[in-house]
N, C-alpha and C positions, 0 to 999 in steps of 0.2 A: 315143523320141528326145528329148533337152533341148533347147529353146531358149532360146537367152540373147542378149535384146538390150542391146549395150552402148550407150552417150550417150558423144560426145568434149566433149559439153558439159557433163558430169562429172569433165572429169579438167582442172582447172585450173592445176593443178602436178605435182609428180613426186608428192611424196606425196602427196594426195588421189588422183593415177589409180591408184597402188598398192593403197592403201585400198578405192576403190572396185571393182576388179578383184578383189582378194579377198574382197570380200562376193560378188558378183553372182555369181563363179563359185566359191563356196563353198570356196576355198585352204584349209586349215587353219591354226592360228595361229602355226605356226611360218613361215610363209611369209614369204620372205627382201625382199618390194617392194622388189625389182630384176628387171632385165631376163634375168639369167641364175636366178633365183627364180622369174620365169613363163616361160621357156621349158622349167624341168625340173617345173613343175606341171601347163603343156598336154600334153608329152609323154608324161606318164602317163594321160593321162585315160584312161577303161577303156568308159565307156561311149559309143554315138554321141549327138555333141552338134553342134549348129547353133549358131553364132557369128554374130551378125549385129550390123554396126557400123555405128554412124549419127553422121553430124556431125562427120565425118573431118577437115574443112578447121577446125575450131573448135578440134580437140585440137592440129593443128597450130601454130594461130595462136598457142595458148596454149604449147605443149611448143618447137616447132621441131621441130629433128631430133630429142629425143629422142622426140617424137609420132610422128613416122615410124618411128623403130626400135620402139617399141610393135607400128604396124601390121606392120611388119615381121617380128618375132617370131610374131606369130601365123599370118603366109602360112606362113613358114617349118616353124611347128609344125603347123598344118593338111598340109600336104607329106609330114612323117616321121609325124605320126599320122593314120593312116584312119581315127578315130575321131568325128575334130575335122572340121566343115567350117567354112569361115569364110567369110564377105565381107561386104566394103564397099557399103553402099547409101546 
């Protein structure tokens, strides 16, 4: 299984967390950094992977809502892929 822990203390703008999200979770470089871009990247993922996300309220402070819909995306994607588990700690 992969574990990937992510920092909300990395993603200080939209594009740094895009950036940063597709390094850590190795996107390839077509990868669209957008929000509909990682929802159709988590949903392929093939193999089991652990997502684990730290510093939630800092990506917020920085993002807003668009920090939320981040988190967002990936409950959602953890949901339709069993492959994916995710959480906030």
């Amino acid at each position: 299984m992969n574990l990937i822990l992510l920092n909300g203390k990395r993603m200080t703008n939209k594009v740094k967390a895009h950036r940063y999200l597709k390094r850590k979770l190795k996107f390839p470089d077509y990868y669209g950094e957008n929000l509909d871009a990682l929802w159709d990247e988590l949903s392929t993922i093939a193999e089991p992977t652990d997502i684990k996300f730290i510093n939630k309220d800092i990506l917020i402070e920085n993002l807003g809502t668009y920090g939320e819909e981040i988190i967002r995306t990936f409950v959602d994607a953890a949901e339709e892929n069993k492959n994916i588990g995710f959480e906030v700690i």
